[in-house]
TORSEVO-220103 format. One record per residue (C-alpha): residue in three letters; x, y, z. Coordinates in Angstrom, 3 decimals, always signed. Layout:
// TORSEVO-220103
('ALA',(X,Y,Z)) ...
This chain:
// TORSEVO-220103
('UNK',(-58.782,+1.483,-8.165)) ('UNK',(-60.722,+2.404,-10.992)) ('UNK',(-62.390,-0.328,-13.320)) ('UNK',(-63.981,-0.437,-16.652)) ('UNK',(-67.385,+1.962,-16.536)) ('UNK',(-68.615,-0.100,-19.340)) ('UNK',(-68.232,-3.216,-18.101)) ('UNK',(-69.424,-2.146,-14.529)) ('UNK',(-72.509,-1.476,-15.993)) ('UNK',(-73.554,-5.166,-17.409)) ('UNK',(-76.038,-6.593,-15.020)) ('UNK',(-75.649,-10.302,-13.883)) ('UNK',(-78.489,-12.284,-14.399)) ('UNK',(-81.588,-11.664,-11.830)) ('UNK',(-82.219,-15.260,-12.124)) ('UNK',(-79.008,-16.130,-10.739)) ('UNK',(-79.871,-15.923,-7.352)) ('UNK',(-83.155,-18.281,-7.781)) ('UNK',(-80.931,-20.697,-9.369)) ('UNK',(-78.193,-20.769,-6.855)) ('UNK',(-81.008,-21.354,-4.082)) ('UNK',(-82.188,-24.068,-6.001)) ('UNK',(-78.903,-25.488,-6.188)) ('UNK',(-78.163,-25.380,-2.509)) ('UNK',(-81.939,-26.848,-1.412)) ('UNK',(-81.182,-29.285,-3.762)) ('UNK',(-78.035,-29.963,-2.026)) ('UNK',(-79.132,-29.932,+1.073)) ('UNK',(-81.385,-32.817,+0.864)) ('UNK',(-84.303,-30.600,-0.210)) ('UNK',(-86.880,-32.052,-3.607)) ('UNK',(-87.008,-29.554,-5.803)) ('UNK',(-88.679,-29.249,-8.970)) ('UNK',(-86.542,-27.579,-11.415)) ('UNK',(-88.674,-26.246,-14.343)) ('UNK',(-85.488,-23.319,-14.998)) ('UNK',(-83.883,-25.767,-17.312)) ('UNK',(-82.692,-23.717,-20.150)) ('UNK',(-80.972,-27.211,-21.915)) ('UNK',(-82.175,-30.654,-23.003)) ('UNK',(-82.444,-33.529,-19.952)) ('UNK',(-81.393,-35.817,-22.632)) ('UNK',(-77.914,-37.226,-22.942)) ('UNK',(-75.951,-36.178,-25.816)) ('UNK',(-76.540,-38.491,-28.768)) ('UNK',(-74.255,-42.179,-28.970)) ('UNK',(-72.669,-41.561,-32.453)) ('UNK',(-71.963,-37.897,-31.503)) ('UNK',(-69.920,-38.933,-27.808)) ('UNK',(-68.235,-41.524,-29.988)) ('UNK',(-66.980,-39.010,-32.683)) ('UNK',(-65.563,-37.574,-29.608)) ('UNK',(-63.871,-40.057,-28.218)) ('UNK',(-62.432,-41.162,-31.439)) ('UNK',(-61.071,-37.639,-32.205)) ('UNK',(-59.158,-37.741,-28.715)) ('UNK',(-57.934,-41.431,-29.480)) ('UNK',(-56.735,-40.257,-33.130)) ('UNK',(-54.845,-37.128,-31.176)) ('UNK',(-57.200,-34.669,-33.090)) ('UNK',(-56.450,-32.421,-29.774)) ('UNK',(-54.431,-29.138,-31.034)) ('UNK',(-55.179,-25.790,-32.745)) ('UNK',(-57.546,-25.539,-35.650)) ('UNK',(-57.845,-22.589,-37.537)) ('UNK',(-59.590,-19.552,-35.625)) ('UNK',(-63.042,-20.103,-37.437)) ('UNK',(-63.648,-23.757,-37.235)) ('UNK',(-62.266,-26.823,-39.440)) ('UNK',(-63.542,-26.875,-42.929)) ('UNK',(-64.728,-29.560,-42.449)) ('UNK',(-67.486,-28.613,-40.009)) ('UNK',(-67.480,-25.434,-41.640)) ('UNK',(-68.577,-27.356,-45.102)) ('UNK',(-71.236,-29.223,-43.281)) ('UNK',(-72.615,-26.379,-41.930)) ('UNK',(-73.488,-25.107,-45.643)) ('UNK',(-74.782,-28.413,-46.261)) ('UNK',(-77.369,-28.074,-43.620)) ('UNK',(-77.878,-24.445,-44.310)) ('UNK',(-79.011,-25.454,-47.783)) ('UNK',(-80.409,-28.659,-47.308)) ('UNK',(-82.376,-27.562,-44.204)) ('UNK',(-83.308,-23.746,-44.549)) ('UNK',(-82.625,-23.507,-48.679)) ('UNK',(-79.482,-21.120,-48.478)) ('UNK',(-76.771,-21.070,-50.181)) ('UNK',(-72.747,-19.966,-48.455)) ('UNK',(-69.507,-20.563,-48.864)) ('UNK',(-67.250,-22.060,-45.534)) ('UNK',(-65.674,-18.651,-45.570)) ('UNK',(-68.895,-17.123,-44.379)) ('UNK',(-69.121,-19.346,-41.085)) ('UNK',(-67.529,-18.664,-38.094)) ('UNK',(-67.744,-21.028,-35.560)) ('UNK',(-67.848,-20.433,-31.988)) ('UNK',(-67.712,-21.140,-28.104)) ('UNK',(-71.310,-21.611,-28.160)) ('UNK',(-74.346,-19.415,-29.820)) ('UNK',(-73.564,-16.846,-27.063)) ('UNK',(-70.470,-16.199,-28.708)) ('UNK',(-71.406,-16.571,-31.935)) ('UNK',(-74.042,-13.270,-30.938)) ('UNK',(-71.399,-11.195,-28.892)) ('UNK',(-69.254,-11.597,-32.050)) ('UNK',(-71.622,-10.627,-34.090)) ('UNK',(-72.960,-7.461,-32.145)) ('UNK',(-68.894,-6.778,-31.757)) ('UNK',(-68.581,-6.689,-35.515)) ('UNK',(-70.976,-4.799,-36.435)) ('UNK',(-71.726,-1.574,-33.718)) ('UNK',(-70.289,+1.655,-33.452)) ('UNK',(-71.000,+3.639,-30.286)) ('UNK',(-73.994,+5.066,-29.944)) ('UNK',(-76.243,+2.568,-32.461)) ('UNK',(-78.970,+1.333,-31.510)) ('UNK',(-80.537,-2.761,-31.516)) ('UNK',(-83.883,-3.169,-31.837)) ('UNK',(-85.146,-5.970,-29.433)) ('UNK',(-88.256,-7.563,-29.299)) ('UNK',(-89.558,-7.839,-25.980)) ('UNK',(-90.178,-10.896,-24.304)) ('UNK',(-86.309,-11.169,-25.208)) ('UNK',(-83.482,-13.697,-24.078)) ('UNK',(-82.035,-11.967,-21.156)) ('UNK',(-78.967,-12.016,-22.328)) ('UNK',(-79.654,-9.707,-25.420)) ('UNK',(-79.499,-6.474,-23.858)) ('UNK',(-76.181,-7.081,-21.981)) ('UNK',(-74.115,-8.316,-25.124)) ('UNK',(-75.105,-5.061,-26.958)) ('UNK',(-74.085,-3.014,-24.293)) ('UNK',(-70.977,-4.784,-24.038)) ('UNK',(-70.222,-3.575,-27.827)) ('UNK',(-71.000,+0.089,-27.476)) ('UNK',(-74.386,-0.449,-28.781)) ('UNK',(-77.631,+1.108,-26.957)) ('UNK',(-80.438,-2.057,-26.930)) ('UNK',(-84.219,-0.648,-27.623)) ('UNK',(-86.917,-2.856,-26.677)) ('UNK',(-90.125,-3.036,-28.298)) ('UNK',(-92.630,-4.720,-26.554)) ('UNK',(-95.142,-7.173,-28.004)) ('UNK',(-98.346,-7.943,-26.756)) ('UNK',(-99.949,-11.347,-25.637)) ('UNK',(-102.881,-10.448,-27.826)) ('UNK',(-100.348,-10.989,-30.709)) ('UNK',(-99.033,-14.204,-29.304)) ('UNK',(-95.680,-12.042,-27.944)) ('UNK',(-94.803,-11.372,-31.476)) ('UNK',(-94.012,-7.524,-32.641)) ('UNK',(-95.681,-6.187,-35.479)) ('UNK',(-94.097,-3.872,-38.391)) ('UNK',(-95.847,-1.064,-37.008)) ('UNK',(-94.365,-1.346,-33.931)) ('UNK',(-91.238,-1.642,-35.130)) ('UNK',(-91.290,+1.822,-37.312)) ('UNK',(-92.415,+3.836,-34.228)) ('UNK',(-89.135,+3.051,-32.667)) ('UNK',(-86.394,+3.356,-35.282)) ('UNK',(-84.376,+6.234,-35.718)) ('UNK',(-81.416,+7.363,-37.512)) ('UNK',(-79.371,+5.502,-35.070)) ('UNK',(-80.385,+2.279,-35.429)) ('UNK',(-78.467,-0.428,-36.804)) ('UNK',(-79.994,-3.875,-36.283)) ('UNK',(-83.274,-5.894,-35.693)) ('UNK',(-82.714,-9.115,-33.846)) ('UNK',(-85.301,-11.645,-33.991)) ('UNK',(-85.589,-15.208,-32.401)) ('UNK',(-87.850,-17.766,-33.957)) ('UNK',(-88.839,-20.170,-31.627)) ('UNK',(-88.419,-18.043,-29.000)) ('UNK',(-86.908,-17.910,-25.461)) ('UNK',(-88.697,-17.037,-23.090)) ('UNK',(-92.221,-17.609,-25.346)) ('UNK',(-91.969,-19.932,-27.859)) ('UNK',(-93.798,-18.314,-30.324)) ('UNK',(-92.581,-18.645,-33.577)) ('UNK',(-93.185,-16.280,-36.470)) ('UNK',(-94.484,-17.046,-39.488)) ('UNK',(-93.822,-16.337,-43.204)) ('UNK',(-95.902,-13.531,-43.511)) ('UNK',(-94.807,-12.028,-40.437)) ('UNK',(-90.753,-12.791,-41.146)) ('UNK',(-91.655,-11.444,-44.592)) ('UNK',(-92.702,-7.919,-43.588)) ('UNK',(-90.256,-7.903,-41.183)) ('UNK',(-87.175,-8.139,-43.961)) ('UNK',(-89.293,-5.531,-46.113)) ('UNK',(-88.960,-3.348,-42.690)) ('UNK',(-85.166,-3.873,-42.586)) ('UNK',(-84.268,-3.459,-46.344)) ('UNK',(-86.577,-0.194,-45.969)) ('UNK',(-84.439,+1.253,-43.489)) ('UNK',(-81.084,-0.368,-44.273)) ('UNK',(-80.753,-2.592,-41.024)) ('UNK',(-78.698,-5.503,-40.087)) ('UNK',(-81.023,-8.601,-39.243)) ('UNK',(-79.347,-10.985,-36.392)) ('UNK',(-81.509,-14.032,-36.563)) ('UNK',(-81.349,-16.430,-33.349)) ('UNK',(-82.566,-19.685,-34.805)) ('UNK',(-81.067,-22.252,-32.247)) ('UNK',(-84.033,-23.573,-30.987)) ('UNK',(-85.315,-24.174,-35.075)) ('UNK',(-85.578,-28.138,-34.943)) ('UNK',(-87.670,-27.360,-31.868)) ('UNK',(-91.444,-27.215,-33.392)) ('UNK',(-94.521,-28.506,-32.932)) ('UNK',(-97.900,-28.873,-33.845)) ('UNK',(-96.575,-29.664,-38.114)) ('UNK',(-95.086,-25.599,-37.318)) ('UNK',(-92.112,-25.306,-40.137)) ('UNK',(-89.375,-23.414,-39.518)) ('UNK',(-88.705,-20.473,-42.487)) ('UNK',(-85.383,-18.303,-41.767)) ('UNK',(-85.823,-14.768,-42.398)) ('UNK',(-82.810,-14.802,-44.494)) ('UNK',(-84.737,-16.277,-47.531)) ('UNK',(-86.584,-13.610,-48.703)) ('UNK',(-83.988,-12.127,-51.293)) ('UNK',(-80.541,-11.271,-51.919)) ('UNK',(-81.468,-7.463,-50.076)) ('UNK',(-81.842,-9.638,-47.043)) ('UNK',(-79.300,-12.319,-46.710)) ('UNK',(-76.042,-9.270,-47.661)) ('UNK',(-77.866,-7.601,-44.539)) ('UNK',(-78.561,-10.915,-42.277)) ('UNK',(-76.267,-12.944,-39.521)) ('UNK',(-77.533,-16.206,-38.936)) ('UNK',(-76.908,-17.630,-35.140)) ('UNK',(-77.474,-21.377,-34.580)) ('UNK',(-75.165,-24.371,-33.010)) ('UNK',(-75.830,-28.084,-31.522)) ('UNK',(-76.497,-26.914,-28.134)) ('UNK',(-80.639,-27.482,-28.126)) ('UNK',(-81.385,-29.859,-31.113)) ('UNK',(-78.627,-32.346,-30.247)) ('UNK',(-78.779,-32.075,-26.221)) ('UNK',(-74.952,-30.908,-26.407)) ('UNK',(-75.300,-27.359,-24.182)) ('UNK',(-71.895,-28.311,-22.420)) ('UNK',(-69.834,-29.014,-25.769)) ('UNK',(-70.104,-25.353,-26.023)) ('UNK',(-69.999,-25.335,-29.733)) ('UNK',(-72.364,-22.360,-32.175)) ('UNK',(-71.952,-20.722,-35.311)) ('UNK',(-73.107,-17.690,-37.045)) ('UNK',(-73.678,-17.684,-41.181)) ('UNK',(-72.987,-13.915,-42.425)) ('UNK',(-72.096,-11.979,-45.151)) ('UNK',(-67.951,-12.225,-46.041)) ('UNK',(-66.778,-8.961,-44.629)) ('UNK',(-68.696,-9.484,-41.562)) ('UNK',(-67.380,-13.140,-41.314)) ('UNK',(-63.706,-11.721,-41.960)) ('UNK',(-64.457,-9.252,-38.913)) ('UNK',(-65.663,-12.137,-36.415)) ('UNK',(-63.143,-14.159,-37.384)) ('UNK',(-59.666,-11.934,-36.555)) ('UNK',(-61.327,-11.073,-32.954)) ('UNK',(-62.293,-14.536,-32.333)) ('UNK',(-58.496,-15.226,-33.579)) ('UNK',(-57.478,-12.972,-30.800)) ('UNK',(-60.075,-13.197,-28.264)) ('UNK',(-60.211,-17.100,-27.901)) ('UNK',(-58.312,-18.618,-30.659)) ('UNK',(-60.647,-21.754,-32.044)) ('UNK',(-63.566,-23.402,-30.477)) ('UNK',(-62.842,-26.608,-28.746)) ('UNK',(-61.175,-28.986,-31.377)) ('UNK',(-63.226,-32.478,-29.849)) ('UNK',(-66.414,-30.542,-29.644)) ('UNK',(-65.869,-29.551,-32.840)) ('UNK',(-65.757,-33.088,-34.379)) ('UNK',(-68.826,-33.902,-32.425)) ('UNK',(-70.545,-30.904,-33.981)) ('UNK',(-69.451,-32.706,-37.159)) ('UNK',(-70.627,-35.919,-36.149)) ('UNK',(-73.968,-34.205,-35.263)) ('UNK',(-75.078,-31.830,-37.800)) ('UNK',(-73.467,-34.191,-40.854)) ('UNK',(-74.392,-37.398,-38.859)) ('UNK',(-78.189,-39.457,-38.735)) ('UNK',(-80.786,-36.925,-37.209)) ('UNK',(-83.245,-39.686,-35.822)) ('UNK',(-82.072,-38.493,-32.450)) ('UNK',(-83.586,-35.521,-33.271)) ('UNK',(-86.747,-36.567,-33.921)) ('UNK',(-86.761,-38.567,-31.002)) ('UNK',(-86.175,-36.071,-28.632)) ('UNK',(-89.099,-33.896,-30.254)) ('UNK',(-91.571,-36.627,-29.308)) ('UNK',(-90.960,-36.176,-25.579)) ('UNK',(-91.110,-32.427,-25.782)) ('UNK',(-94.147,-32.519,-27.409)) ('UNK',(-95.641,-34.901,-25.063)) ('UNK',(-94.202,-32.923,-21.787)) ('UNK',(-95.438,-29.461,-23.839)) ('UNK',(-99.687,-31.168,-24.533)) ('UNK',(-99.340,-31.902,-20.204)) ('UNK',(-98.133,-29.374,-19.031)) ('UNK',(-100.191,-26.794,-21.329)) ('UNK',(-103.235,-29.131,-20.332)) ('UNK',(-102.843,-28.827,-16.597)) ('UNK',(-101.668,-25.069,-16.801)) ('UNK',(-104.829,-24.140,-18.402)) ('UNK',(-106.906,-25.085,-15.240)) ('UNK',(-105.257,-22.805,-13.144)) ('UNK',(-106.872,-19.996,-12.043)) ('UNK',(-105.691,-16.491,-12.732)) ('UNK',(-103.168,-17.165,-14.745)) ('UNK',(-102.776,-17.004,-18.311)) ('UNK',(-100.094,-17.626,-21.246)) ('UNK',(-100.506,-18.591,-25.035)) ('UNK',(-99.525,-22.248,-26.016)) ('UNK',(-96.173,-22.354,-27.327)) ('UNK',(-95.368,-23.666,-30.742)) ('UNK',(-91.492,-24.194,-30.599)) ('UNK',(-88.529,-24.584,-27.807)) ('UNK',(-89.100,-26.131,-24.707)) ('UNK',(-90.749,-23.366,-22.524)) ('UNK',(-94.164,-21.654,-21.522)) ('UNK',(-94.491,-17.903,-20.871)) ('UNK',(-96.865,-17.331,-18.096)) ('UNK',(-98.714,-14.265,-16.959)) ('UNK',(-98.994,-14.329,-13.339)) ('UNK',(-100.646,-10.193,-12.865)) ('UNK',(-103.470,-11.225,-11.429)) ('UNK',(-101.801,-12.898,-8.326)) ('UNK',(-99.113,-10.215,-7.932)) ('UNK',(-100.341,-7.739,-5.410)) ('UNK',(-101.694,-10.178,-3.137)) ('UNK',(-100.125,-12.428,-0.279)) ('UNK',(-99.106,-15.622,+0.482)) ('UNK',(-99.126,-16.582,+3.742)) ('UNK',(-98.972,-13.092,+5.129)) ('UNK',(-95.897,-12.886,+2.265)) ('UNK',(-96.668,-9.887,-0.130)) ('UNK',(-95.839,-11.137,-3.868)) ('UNK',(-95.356,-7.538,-5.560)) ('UNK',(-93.633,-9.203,-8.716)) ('UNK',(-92.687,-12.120,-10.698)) ('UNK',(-89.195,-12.634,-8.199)) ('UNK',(-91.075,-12.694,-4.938)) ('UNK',(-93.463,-14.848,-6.578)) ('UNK',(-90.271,-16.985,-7.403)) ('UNK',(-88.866,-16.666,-3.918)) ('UNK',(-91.848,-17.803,-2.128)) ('UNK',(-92.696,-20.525,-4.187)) ('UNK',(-89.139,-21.927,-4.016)) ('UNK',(-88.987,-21.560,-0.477)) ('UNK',(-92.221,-22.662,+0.450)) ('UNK',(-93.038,-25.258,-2.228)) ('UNK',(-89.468,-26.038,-3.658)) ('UNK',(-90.230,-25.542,-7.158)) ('UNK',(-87.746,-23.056,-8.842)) ('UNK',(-88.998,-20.957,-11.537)) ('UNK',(-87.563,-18.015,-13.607)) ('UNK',(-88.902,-14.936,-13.314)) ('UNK',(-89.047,-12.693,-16.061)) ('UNK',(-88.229,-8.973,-15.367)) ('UNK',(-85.018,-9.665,-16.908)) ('UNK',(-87.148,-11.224,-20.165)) ('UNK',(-88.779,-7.505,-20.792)) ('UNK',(-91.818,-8.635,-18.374)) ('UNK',(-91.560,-8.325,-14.713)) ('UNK',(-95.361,-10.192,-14.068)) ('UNK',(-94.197,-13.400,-15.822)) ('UNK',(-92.417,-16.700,-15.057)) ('UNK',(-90.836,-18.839,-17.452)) ('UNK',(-91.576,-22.885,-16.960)) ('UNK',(-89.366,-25.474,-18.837)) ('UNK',(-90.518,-28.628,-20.030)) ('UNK',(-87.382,-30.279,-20.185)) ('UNK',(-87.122,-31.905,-17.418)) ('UNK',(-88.459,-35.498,-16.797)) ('UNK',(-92.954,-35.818,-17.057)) ('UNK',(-92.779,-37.532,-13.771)) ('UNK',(-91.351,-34.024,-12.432)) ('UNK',(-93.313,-31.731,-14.522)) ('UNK',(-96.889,-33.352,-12.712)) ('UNK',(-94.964,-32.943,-9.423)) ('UNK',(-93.942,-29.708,-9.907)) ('UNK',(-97.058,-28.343,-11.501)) ('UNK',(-99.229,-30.365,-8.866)) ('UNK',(-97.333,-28.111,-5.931)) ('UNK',(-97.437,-24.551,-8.450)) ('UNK',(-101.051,-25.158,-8.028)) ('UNK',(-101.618,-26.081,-4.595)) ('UNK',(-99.309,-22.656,-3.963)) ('UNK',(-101.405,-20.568,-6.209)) ('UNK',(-105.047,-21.711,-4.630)) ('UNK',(-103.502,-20.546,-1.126)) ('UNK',(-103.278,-17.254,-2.342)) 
């Protein structure tokens, strides 16, 4: 029986496998040191379970229209403008089963077969894949550590053609976070006004910054740039609420309109109880917020601090998320234990098996000699994690 070429050729996650290791150790009795967290290890907010519970109670547990209540939908505008400084309407936001959907929505709406995405490389894996998956042909552009991961104009101009469509960027970043700044962000929108691209901007990790970094959304430089620009957030990251499954994209109207019959037909509405607890989150107190940022930033200063007394390794100190981007080259090639690590996923494999400390390797991420380390997880786990990375890397 023949199935769907298209489909056949979306890759499933390389990390999957780690993961599902990890899983079974863990199972098994095994202590393993997770630092592949891609969510928050903190429980979902009181006031934000409790607008939950209260919309079940009231019966608030049947359709809502395809692109989110209006009521969420209007508090989403307030936070637009009262947090980023931009103004829309409730008919531009679509809300979704989670920022994943919000992006395979978006790419859905706006590709023809045969256009090309420009993706900054290191990239969220899942980038690549969801283009595919609408007809579109994903081009990476790789940045350089010497430019703290980020991609520069010039870059950018020796890779677009006539067929390209879009520029995605994601400030903070997964796997690196880096985050761009104004100037950068600036130049960027100049680039895709110039050239008359779409600009998908992935700002879910934005409440996620350190070091008195300030979030700027590349949509604010101009009416040329926000009729051109989709804007991709949710609750999953800044409120610890990955599960609830709930994300949003702001975009122009017709755009909106598009997303919003598929979704209609694709999925009908996003979860009507997760959507009052979006409410309840984004129009609710944001000390929780806050909060949360003070452990990350604490877990971030250790686990930079003890990472940068490794030998032969290398990464740049993140200013945003919850991850760091590590260069492992200089042990790749060599052996552990008579076990040859030629890349970042034998490096993974060995360590986990050896050690038990899972880590993500990062060929999917655009960069096949680097791992990806989360900080959220617990500090008591990050110094027992790190303290067996360590004793693994002297050994080889």
């Amino acid at each position: 029986m023949n199935l769907s070429i298209k489909m056949s050729d979306i890759k499933p996650s390389s990390t999957l496998a780690i993961t599902a290791k990890a899983k079974q150790m863990k199972a098994d009795g095994i202590d393993i040191v997770g630092f592949g967290a891609g969510e928050p290890d903190f429980d979902t907010p009181e006031h934000i379970k409790q607008a939950a519970i209260d919309a079940i109670e009231s019966g608030f547990t049947k359709y809502t229209p395809a692109t989110g209540i209006l009521e969420l939908k209007k508090a989403i505008c307030n936070k637009l403008k009262r947090d980023n400084g931009l103004t829309y309407e409730p008919s531009q936001i679509v809300v979704s089963n989670g920022a994943k959907h919000s992006l395979t929505n978006t790419f859905m709406a706006i590709l023809r077969p045969g256009d090309e995405v420009m993706i900054p490389a290191p990239f969220w894996l899942s980038y690549p894949q969801m283009v595919k998956m609408a007809d579109g042909i994903p081009v990476i552009v790789k940045a350089s550590k010497e430019n703290d991961y980020k991609v520069t104009v010039d870059q950018l101009e020796a890779k677009v053609t006539t067929k390209t469509k879009a520029i995605l960027i994601n400030s903070p970043s997964n796997p690196t976070g880096m985050v761009y700044s104004k100037e950068e962000l600036s130049s960027i929108a100049e680039f895709a006004v110039k050239h008359d691209l779409f600009i998908i901007s992935d700002e879910i990790y934005e409440k996620l910054l350190y070091d008195g970094k300030e979030h700027i959304s590349i949509t604010s430089f101009g009416d040329e740039v926000i009729k051109r620009t989709i804007i991709i957030n949710g609750v999953s990251k800044s409120y610890s609420m990955t599960g609830w499954r709930i994300g949003y994209a702001a975009a122009p109207l017709e755009i909106a309109k598009i997303m919003g019959n598929m979704q209609s037909h694709a999925s009908s509405n996003p979860n009507a109880i997760a959507q009052k607890a979006a409410l309840a989150a984004i129009a609710g107190p944001q000390e929780c917020v806050g909060q949360m940022l003070v452990h990350f930033e604490d877990r971030r200063n250790y686990m930079v601090e003890r990472l940068s007394k490794v030998k032969d390794i290398s990464f740049v100190r993140p200013s945003g998320a919850f991850y760091v981007f590590i260069d492992i080259s200089k042990l790749l090639g060599k052996t552990y234990k008579d076990q040859p690590l030629s890349d970042a996923k034998e490096f993974a494999r060995v360590l986990l098996e050896d050690k038990s400390v899972a880590v993500i390797p990062c060929a999917d991420f655009g960069f096949a000699d680097h791992i990806r380390l989360s900080y959220a997880i617990s500090k008591e786990n990050i110094k027992k994690g790190l303290d067996r990375l360590e004793e693994f890397i002297n050994a080889i």
